[in-house]
TORKEGU-397243 format. One record per residue (C-alpha): residue number from 1; residue in three letters; chain; x, y, z. Coordinates in Angstrom, 1 decimal, decimal comma. Layout:
BEGIN
<r><pos>NUM</pos><code>ALA</code><unit>A</unit><X>X</X><Y>Y</Y><Z>Z</Z></r>
...
% end
This chain:
BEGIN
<r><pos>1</pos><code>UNK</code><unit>A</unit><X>21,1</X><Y>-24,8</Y><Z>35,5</Z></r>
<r><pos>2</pos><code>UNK</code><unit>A</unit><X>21,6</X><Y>-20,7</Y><Z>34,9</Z></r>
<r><pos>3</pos><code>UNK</code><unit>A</unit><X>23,2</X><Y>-21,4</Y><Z>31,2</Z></r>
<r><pos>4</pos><code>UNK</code><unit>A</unit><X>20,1</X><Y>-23,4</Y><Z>30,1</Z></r>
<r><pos>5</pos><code>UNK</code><unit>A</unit><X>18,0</X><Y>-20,9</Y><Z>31,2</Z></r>
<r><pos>6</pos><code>UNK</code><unit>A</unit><X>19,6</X><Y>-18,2</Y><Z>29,7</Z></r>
<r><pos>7</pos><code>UNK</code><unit>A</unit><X>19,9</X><Y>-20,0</Y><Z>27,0</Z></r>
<r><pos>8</pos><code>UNK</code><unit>A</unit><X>16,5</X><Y>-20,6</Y><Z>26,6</Z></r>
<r><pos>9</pos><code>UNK</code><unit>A</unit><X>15,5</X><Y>-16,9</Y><Z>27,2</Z></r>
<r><pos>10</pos><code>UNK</code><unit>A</unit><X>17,7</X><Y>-15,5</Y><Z>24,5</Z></r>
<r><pos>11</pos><code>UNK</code><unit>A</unit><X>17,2</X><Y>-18,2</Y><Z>22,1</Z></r>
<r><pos>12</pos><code>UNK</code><unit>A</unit><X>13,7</X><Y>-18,6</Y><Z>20,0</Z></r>
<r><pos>13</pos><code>UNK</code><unit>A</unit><X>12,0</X><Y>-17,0</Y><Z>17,3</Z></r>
<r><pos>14</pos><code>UNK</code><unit>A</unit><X>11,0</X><Y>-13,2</Y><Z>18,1</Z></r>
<r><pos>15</pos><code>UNK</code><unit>A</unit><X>8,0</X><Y>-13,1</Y><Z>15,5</Z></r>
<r><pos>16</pos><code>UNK</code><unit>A</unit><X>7,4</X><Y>-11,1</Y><Z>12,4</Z></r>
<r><pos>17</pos><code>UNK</code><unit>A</unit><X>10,1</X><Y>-8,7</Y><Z>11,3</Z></r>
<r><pos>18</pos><code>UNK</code><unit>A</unit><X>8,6</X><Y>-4,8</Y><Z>11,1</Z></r>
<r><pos>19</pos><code>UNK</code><unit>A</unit><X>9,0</X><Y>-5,5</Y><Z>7,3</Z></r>
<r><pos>20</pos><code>UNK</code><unit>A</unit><X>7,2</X><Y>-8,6</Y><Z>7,4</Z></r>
<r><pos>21</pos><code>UNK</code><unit>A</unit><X>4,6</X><Y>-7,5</Y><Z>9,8</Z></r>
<r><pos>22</pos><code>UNK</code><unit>A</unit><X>4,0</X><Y>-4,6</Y><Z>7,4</Z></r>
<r><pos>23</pos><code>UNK</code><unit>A</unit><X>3,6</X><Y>-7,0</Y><Z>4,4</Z></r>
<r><pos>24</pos><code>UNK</code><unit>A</unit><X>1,4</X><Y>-9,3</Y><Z>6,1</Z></r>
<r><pos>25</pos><code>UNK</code><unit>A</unit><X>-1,3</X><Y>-5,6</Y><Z>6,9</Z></r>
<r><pos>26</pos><code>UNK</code><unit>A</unit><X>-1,1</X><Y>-4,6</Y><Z>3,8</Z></r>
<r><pos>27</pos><code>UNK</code><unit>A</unit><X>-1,9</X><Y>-7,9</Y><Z>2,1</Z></r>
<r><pos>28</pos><code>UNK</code><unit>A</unit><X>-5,2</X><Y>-8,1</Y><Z>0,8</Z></r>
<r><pos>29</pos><code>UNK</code><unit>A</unit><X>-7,9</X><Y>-7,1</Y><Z>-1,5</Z></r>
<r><pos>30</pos><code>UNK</code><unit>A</unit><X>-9,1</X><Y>-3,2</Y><Z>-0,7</Z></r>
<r><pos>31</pos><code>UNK</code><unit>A</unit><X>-12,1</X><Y>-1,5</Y><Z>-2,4</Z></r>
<r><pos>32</pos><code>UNK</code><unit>A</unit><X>-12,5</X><Y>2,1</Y><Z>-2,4</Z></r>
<r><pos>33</pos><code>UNK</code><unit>A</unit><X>-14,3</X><Y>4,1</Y><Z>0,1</Z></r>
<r><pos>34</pos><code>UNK</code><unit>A</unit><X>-13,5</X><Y>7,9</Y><Z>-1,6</Z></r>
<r><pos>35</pos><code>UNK</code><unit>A</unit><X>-10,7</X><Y>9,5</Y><Z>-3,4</Z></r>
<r><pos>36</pos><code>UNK</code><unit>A</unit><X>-9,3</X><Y>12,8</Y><Z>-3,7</Z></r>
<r><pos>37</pos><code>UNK</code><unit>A</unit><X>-6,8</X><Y>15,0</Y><Z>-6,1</Z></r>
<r><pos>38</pos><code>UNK</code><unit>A</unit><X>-6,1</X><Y>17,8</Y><Z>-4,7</Z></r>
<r><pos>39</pos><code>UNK</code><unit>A</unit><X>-8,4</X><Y>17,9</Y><Z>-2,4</Z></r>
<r><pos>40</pos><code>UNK</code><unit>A</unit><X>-11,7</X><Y>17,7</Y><Z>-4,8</Z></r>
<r><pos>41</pos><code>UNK</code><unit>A</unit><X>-13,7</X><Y>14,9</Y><Z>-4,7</Z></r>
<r><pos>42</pos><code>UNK</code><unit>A</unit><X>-12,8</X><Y>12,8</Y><Z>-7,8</Z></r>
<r><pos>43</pos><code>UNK</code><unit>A</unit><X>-14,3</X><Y>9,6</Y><Z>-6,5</Z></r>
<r><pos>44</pos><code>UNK</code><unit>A</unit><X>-16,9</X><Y>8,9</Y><Z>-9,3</Z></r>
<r><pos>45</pos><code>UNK</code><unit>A</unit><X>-14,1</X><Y>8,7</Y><Z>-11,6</Z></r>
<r><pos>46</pos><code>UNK</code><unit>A</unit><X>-13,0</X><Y>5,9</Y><Z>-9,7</Z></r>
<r><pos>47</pos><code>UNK</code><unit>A</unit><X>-16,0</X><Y>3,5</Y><Z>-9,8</Z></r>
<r><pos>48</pos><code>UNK</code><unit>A</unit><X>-15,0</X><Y>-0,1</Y><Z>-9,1</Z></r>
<r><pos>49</pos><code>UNK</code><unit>A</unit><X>-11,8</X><Y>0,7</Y><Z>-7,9</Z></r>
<r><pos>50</pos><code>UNK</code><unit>A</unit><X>-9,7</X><Y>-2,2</Y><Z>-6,6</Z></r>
<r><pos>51</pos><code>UNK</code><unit>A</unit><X>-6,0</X><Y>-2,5</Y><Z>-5,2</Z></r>
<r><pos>52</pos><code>UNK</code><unit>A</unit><X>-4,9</X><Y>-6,3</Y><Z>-4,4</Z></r>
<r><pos>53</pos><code>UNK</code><unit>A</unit><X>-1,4</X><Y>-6,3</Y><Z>-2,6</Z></r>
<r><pos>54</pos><code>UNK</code><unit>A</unit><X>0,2</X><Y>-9,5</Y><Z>-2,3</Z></r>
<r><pos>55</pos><code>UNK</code><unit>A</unit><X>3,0</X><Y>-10,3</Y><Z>0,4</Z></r>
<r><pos>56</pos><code>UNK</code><unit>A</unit><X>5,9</X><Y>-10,8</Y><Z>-2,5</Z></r>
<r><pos>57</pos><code>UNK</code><unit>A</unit><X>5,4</X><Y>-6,9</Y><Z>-3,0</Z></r>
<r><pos>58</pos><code>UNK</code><unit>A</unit><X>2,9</X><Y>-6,8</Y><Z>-6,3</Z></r>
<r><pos>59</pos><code>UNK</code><unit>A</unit><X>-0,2</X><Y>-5,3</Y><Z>-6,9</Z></r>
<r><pos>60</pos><code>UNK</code><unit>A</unit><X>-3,3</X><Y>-5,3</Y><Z>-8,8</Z></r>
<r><pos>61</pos><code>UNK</code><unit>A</unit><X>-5,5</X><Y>-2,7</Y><Z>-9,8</Z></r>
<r><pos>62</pos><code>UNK</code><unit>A</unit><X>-8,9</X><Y>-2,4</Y><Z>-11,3</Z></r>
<r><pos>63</pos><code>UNK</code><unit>A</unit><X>-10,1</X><Y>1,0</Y><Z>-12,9</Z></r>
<r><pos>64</pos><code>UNK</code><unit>A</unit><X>-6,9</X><Y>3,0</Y><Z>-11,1</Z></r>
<r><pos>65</pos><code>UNK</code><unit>A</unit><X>-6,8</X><Y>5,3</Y><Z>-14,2</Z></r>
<r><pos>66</pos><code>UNK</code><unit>A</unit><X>-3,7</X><Y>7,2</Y><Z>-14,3</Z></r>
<r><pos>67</pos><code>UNK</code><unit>A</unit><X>-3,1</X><Y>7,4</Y><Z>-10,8</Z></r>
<r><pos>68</pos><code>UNK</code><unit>A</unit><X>-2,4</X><Y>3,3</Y><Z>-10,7</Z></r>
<r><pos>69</pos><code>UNK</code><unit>A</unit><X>-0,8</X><Y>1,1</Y><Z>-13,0</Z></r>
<r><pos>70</pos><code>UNK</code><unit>A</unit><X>-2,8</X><Y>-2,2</Y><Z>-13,9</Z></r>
<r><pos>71</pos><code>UNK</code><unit>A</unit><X>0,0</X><Y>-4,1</Y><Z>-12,2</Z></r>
<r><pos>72</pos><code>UNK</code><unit>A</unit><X>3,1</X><Y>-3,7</Y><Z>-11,4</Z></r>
<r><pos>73</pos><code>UNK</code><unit>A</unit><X>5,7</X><Y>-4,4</Y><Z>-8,1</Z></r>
<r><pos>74</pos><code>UNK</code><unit>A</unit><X>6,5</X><Y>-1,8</Y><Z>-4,6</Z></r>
<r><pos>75</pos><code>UNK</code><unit>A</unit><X>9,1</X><Y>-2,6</Y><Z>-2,4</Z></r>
<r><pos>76</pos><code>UNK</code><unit>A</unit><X>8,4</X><Y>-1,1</Y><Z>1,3</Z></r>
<r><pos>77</pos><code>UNK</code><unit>A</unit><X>11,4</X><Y>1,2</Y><Z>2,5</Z></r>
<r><pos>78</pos><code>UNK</code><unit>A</unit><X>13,3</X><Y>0,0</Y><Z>5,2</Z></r>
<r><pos>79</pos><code>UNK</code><unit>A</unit><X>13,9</X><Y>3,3</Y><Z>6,8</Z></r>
<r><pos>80</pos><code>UNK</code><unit>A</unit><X>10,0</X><Y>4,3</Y><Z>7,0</Z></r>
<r><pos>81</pos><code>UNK</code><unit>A</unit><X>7,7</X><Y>1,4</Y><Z>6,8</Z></r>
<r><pos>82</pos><code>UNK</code><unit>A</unit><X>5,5</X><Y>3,8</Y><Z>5,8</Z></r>
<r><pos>83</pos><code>UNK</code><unit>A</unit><X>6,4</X><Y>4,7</Y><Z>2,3</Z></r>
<r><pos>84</pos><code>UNK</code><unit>A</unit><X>5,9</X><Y>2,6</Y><Z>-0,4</Z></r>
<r><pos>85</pos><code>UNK</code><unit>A</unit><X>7,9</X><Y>2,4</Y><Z>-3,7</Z></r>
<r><pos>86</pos><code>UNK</code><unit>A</unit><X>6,0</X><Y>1,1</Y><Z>-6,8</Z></r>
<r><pos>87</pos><code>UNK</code><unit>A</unit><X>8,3</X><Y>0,1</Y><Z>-9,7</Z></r>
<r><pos>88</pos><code>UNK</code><unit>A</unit><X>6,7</X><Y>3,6</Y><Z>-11,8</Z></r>
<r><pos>89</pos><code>UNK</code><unit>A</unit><X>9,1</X><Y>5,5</Y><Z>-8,7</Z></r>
<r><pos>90</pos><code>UNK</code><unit>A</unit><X>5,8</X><Y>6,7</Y><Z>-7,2</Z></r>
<r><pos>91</pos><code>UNK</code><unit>A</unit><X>6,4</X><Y>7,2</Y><Z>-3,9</Z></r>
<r><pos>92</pos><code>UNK</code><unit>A</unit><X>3,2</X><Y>6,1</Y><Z>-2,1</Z></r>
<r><pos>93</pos><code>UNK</code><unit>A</unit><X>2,5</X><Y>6,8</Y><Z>1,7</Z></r>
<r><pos>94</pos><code>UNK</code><unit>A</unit><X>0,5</X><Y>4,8</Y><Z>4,2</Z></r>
<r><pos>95</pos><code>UNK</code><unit>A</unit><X>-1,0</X><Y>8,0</Y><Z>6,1</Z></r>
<r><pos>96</pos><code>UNK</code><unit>A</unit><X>-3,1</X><Y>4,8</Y><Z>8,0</Z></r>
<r><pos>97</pos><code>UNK</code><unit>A</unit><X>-3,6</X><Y>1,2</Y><Z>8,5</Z></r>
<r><pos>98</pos><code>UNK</code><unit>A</unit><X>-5,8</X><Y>-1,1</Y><Z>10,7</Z></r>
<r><pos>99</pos><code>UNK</code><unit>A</unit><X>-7,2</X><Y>-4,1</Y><Z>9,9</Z></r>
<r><pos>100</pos><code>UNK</code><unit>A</unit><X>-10,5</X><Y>-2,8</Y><Z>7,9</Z></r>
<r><pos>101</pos><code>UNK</code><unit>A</unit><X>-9,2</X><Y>0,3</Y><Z>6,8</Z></r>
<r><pos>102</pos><code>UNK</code><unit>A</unit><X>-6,4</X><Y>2,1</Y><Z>4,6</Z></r>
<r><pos>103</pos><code>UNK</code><unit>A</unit><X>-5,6</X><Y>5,5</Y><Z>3,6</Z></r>
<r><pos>104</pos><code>UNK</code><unit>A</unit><X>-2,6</X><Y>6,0</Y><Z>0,9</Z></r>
<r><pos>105</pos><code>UNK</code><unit>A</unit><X>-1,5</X><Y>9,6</Y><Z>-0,4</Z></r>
<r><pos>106</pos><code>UNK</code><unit>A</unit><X>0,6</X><Y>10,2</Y><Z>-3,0</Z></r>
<r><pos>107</pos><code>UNK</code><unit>A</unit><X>1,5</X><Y>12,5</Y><Z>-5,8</Z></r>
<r><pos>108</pos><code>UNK</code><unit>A</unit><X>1,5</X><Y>11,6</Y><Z>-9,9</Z></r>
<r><pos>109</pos><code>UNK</code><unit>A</unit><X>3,3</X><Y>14,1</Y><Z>-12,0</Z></r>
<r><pos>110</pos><code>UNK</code><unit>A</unit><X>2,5</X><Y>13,1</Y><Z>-15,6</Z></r>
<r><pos>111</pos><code>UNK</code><unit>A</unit><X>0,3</X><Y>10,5</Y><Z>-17,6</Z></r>
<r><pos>112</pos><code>UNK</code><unit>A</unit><X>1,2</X><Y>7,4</Y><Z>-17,9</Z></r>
<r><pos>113</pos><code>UNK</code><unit>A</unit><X>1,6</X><Y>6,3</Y><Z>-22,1</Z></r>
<r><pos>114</pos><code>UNK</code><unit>A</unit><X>-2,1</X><Y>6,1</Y><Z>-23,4</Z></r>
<r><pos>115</pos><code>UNK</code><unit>A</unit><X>-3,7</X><Y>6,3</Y><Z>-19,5</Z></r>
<r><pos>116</pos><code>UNK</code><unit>A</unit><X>-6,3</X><Y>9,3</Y><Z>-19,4</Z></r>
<r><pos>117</pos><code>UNK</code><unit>A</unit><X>-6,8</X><Y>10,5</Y><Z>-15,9</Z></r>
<r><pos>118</pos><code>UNK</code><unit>A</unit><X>-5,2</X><Y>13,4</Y><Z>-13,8</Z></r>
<r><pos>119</pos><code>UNK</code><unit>A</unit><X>-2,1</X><Y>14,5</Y><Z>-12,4</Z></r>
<r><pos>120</pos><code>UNK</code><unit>A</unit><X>-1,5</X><Y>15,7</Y><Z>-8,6</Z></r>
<r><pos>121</pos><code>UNK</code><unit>A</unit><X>-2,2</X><Y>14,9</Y><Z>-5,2</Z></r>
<r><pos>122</pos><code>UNK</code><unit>A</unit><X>-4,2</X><Y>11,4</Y><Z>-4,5</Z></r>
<r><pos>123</pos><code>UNK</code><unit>A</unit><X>-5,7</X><Y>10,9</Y><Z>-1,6</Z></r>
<r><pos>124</pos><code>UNK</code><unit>A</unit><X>-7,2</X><Y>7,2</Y><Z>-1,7</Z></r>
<r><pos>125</pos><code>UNK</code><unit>A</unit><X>-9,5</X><Y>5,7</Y><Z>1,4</Z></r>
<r><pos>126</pos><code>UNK</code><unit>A</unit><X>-9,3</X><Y>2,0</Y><Z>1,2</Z></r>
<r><pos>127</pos><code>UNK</code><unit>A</unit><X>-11,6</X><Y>-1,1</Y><Z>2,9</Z></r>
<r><pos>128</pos><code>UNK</code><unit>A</unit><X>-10,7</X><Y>-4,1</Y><Z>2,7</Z></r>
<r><pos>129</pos><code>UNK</code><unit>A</unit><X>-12,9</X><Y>-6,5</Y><Z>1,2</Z></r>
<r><pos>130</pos><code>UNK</code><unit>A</unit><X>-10,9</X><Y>-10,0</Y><Z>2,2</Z></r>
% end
């Protein structure tokens, strides 16, 4: 009777990995809230901003200017679940997360082909909309 017990404690499905837990937060559809670059307010030049993250690491954006590619992929780093990777090398960081609300920094260093925006430090406060 002990082994089957045992057994039955150690066996099972433990849930989401981190990784997959992650994924599954960051899935969604998220409007903006306010932007900054380097610490001015530049969130009129983001009017109708969307990000849509699906859980097979892509993304969508509407009106992300130079700071965000129309599309593209990210993979989530295994070592800080907080740092994604988008396919450009942009290293973008989850500074928060909850289940209404995200806030993602990161920094863009030059412009992107025939993109017009500007370069530097985003700040990007994020609410999700589905």
């Amino acid at each position: 009777m002990l082994a089957v017990v045992i057994s039955l404690s150690c066996g099972g499905d433990d849930g989401p990995s981190p990784l997959d837990q992650r994924l599954e937060e960051l899935t969604a559809t998220w409007s903006l809230n306010s932007v900054t670059n380097d610490n001015l307010d530049v969130t009129s030049q983001f009017t109708g901003f969307t990000l849509t993250v699906t859980g097979n690491q892509t993304y969508s954006t509407t009106n992300g200017g130079n700071a965000w590619p129309a599309s593209g992929t990210f993979e989530v780093l295994q070592q800080n679940l907080d740092i994604l990777r988008r396919d450009d090398n942009v290293e973008v960081n989850i500074v928060s997360i909850t289940d209404t609300a995200l806030v993602l920094s990161f920094n863009v260093n030059s412009v992107r082909g025939s993109a017009h925006g500007i370069t530097g430090s985003f700040v990007f406060n994020l609410n999700k909309t589905n």
